[in-house]
C-alpha positions as CSV (number, residue, x, y, z in Angstrom):
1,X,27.1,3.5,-24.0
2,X,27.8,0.0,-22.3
3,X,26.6,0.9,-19.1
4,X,23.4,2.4,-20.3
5,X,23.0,-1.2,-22.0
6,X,24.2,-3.0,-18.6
7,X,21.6,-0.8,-16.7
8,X,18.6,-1.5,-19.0
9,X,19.4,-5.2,-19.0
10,X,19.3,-4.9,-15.1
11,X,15.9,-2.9,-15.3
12,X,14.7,-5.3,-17.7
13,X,15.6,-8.5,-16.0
14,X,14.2,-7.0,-12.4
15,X,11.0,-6.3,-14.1
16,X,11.0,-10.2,-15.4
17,X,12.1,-11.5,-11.9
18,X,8.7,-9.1,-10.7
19,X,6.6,-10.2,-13.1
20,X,7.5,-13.9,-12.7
21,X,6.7,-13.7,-8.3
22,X,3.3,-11.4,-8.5
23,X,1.5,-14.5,-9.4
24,X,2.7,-16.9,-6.9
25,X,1.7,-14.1,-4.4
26,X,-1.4,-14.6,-5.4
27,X,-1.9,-18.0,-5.6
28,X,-3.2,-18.5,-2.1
29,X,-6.4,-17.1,-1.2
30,X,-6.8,-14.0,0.6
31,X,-8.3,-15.4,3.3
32,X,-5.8,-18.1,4.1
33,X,-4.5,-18.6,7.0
34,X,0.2,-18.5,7.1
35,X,-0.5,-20.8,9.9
36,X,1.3,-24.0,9.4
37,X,1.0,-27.7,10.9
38,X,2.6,-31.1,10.7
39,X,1.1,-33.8,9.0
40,X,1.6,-36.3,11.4
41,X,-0.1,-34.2,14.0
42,X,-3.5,-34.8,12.3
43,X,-6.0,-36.8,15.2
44,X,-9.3,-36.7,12.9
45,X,-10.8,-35.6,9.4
46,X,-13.8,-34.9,8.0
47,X,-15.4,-34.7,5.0
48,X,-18.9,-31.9,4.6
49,X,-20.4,-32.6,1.5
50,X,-18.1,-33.7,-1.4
51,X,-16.0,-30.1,-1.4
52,X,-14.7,-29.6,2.3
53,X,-12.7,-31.4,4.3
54,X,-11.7,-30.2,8.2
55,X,-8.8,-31.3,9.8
56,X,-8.3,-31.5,13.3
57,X,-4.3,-31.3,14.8
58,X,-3.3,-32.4,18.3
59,X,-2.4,-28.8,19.0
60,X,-6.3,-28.1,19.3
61,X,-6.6,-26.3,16.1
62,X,-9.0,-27.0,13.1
63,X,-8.3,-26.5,9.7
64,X,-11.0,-26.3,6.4
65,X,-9.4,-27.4,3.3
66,X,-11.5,-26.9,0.0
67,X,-11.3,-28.9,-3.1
68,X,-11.9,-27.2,-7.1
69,X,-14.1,-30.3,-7.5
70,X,-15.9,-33.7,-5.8
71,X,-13.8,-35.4,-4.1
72,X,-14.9,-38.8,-2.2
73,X,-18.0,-39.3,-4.4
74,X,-18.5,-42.9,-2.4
75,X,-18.3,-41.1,0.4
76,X,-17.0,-44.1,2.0
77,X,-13.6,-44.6,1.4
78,X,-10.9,-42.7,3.6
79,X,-8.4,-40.3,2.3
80,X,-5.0,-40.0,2.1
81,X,-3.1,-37.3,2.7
82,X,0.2,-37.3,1.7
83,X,3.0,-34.3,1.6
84,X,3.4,-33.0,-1.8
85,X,7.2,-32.6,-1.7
86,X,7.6,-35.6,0.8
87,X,8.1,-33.1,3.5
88,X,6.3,-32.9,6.6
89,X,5.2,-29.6,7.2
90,X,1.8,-28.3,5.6
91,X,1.0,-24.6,5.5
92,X,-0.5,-24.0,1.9
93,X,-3.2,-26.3,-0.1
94,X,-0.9,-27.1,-2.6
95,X,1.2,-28.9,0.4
96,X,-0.6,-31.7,-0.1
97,X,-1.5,-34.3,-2.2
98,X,-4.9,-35.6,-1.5
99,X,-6.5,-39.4,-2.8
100,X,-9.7,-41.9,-2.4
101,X,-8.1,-44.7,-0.7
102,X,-10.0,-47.6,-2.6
103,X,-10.6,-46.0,-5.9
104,X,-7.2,-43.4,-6.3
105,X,-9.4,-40.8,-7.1
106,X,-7.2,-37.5,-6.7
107,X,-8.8,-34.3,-5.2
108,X,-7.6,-31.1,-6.0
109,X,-7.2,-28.8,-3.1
110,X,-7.4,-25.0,-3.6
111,X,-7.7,-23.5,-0.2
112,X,-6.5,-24.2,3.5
113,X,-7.3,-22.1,6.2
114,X,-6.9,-22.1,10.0
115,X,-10.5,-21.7,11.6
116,X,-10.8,-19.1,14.5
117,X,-12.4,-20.2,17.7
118,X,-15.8,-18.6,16.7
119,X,-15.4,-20.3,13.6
120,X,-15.0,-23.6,15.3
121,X,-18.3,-22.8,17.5
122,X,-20.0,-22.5,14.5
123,X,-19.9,-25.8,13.6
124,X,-22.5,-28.0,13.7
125,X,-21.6,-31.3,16.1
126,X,-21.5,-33.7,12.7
127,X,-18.7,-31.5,10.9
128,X,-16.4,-31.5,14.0
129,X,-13.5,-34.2,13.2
């Protein structure tokens, strides 16, 4: 009788430990790219519109980050990026911490993604950082 109620604990707290991870899974878009960079291998930024940001690293990639709402409204000011949990390395949205310079307006990015060489073509002169 104990070990029927030591194995259905174990079932029960496996299940928890699933349930708890399936949403983190999740949490990144689908079409994200696992592709990670350093911060401090970002040469130029910029900003399309008030939603989407590309990023430009010295390895020759791009990156397009997008934010849940307007970020930069002056359209002016520079960001800052800054490492979420102080460490260098950036490979989800949620790496980073993103803020207006002048006004310390935060901006809430959602997705990151490595652009593809076509993807890079596409893009119109003005958009290339």
């Amino acid at each position: 009788m104990l070990k029927t109620i030591a194995l259905g604990a174990g079932a029960l707290a496996a299940a928890a430990a699933l349930a708890v991870t399936l949403p983190v899974a999740e949490a990144e878009p689908a079409g994200s790219s696992a592709s990670c960079f350093r911060l401090n291998d970002i040469v130029n930024t910029r900003m399309q519109g008030y939603r989407t940001l590309y990023l430009r690293a010295s390895t020759g990639a791009f990156y397009r980050m997008d934010f849940s709402a307007d970020c930069n409204n002056l359209g002016t000011e520079p960001l800052v990026l800054h490492p979420f949990d102080n460490g260098d390395e950036i490979c989800h949205a949620v790496d980073l911490d993103v803020r207006v310079r002048g006004v310390g307006e935060a901006c809430m990015p959602i997705s990151l993604k490595r652009l593809t060489p076509d993807e890079v073509a596409a893009l119109p002169p003005k958009d290339k950082p």
